[in-house]
C-alpha positions as CSV (number, residue, x, y, z in Angstrom):
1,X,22.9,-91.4,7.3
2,X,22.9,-89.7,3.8
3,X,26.3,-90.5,3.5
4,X,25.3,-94.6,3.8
5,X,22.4,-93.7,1.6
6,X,24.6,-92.8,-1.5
7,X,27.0,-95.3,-0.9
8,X,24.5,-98.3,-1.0
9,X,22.6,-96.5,-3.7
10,X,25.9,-95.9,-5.6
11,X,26.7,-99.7,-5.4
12,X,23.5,-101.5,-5.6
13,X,23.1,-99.5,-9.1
14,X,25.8,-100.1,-10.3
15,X,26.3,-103.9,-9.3
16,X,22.5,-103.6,-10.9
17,X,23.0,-102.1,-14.1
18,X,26.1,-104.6,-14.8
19,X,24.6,-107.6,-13.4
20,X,21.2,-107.1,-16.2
21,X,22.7,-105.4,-19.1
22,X,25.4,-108.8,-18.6
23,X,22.2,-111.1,-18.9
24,X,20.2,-109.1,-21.6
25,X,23.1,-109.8,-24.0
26,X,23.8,-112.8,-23.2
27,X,19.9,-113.8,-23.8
28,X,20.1,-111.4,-27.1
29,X,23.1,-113.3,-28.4
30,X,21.9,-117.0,-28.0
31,X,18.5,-115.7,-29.3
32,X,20.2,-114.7,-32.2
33,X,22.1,-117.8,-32.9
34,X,18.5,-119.5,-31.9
35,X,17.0,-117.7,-34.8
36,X,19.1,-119.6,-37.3
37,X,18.7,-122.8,-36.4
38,X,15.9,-124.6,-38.1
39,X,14.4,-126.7,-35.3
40,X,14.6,-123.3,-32.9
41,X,13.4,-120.9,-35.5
42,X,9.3,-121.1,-34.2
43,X,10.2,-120.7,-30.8
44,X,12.8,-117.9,-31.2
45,X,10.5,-116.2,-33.4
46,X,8.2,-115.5,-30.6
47,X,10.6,-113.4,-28.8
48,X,11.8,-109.6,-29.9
49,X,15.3,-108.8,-28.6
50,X,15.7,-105.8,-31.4
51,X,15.8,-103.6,-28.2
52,X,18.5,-104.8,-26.1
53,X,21.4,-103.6,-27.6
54,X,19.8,-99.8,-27.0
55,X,18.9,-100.6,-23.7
56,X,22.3,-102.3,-22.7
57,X,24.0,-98.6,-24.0
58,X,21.9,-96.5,-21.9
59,X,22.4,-98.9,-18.8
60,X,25.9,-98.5,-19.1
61,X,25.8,-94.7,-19.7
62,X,24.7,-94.8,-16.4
63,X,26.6,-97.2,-14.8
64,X,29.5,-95.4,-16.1
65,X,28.3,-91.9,-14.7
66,X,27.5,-93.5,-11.4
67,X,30.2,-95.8,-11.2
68,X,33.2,-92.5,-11.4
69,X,31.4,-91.2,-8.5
70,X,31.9,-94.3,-6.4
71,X,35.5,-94.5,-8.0
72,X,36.5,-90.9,-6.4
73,X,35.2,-92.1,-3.2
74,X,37.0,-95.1,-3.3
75,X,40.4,-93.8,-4.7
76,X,39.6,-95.9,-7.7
77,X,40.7,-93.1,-10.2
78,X,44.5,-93.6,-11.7
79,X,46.1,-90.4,-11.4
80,X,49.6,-89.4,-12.0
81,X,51.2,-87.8,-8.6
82,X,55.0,-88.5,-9.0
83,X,55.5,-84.6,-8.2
84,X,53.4,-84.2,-6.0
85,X,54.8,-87.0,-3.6
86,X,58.0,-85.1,-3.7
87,X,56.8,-82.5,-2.3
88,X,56.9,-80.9,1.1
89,X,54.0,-82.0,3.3
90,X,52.2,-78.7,3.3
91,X,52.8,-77.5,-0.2
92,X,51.4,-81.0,-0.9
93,X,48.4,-80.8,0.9
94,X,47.5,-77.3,-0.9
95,X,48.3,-78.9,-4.4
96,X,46.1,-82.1,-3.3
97,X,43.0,-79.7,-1.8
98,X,43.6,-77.9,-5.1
99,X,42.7,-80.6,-7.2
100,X,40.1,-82.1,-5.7
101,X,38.3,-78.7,-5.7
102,X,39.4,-78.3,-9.3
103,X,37.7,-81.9,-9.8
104,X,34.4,-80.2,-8.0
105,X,34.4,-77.5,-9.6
106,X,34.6,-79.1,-13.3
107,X,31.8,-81.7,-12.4
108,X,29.4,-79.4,-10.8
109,X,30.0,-77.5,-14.3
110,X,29.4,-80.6,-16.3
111,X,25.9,-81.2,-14.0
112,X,24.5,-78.2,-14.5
113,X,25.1,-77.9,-18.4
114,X,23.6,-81.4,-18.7
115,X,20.6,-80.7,-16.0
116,X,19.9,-77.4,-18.5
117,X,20.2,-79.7,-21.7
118,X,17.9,-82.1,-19.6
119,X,15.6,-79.8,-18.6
120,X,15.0,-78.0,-22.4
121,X,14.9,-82.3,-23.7
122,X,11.7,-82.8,-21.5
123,X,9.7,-79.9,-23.2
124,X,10.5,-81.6,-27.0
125,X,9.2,-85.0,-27.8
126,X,12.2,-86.8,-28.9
127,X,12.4,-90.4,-28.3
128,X,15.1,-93.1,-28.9
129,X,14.4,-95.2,-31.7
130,X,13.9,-98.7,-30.2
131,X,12.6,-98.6,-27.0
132,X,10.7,-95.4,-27.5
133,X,11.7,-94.2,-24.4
134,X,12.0,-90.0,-23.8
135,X,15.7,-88.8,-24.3
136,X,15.7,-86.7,-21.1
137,X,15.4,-90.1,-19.1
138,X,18.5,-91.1,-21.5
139,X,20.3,-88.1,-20.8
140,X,19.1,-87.9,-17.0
141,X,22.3,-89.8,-15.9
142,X,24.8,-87.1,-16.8
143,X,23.4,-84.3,-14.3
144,X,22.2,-87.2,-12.0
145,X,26.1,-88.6,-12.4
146,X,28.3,-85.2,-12.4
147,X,26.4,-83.8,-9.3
148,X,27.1,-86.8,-7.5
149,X,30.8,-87.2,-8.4
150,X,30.8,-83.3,-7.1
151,X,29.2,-84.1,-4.1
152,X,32.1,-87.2,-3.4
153,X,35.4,-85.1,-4.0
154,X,33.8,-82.1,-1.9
155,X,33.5,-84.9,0.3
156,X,37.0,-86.2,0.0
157,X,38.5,-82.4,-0.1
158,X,36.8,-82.5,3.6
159,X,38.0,-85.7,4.6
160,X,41.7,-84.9,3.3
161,X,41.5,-81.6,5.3
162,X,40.4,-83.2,9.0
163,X,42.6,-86.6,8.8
164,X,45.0,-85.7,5.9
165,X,44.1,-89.2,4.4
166,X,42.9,-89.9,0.5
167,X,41.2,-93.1,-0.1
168,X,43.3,-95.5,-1.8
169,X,42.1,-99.0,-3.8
170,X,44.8,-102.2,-3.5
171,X,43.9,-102.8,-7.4
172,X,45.7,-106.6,-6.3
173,X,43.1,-107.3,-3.0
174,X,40.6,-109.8,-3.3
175,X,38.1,-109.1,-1.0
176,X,38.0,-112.4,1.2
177,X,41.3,-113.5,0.1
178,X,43.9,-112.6,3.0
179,X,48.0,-112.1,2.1
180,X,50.2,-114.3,2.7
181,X,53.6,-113.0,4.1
182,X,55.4,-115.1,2.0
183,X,53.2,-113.6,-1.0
184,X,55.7,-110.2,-1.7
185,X,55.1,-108.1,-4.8
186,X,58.8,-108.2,-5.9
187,X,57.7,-105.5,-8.4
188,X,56.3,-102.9,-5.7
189,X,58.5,-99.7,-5.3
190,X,58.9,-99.2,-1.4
191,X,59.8,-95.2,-2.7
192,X,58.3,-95.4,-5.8
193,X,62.0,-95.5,-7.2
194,X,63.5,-98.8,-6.2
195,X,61.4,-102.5,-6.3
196,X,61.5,-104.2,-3.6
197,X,64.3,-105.3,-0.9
198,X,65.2,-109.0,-1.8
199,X,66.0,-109.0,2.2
200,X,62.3,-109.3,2.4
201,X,62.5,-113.3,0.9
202,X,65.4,-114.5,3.7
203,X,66.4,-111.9,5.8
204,X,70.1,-111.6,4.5
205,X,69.9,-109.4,1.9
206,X,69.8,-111.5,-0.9
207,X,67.3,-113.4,-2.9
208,X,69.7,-115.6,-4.0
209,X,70.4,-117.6,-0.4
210,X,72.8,-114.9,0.3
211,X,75.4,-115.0,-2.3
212,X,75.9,-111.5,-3.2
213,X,76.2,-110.9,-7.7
């Protein structure tokens, strides 16, 4: 139930903070080219956008925070694990559980300097320069963020350990759109050494209708 919680939180924010910060520039921009045309100047004058370019930096401060939390529990996070996958199973598991924890340990860490920072903010009266608002709201989103992102590789470290499973992304899938199986990433590495088999395109070996080079 929590666990469904955070995950729609984690998205709807995110799709959220993209989704506005995207139309509050957009708006800023053509007001600005509004505000130098002649016959546009009286109306654009009306409106003050001074404020959006502030606001559109803090929303994605904490899109960014929130959005490497969904990316650990998504497997969105590039990592480099040539060694690792060439390693025994076990002494790869205790490598893999390693890091993870290591990943925990750094963000919890980072949350609790920044809830500290946070917390010692909301006794002063500083205030961004725009929008006025207090900078302990600003700053809100890296305790907020890191304790989160904490929370999902504890939660991956647990999952790992029961099913021996990470979550993985297909960077290439379109959500919606199914493969083909004549649509074959030629350039995917079947042992991340070799691309792959030309068999795969007719069955005889060869990409080239079976004349071998």
């Amino acid at each position: 139930m929590v666990n469904r919680f955070l995950n729609h939180l984690e998205e709807w924010l995110i799709a959220f903070l993209m989704g506005a910060a995207t139309l509050i520039i957009f708006v800023a921009v053509v007001h600005r080219y509004a505000s130098g045309v002649p016959l546009l100047f009286d109306f654009a004058k009306l409106f003050n956008f001074s404020w959006a370019q502030e606001l559109c930096i803090y929303m994605f401060v904490w899109m960014a925070k929130f959005g490497a939390a969904y990316g650990v529990r998504t497997g969105i996070h590039v990592g480099v694990d040539v060694l690792i996958n060439r390693m025994d199973k076990p002494l790869r598991a205790k490598f893999i559980v390693f890091g993870l924890l290591a990943g925990a340990t750094f963000t919890g860490i980072v949350g609790t300097l920044g809830a500290t920072f946070v917390w010692e903010m909301a006794h002063t009266e500083q205030t961004s320069a725009d929008l006025e608002l207090p900078m302990w709201l600003v700053y809100l989103a890296v305790p907020c963020g890191s304790y989160l992102m904490c929370y999902r590789f504890l939660q991956v470290t647990w999952a790992f350990i029961r099913t021996g499973e990470l979550p993985r992304h297909d960077h290439a899938h379109v959500e919606g759109v199914e493969s083909k199986p004549e649509d074959i990433n030629w350039f995917q590495m079947d042992d991340d050494l070799h691309p792959h088999d030309l068999k795969h395109k007719n069955g005889n070996g060869s990409g080239n209708g079976g004349a071998k080079p």
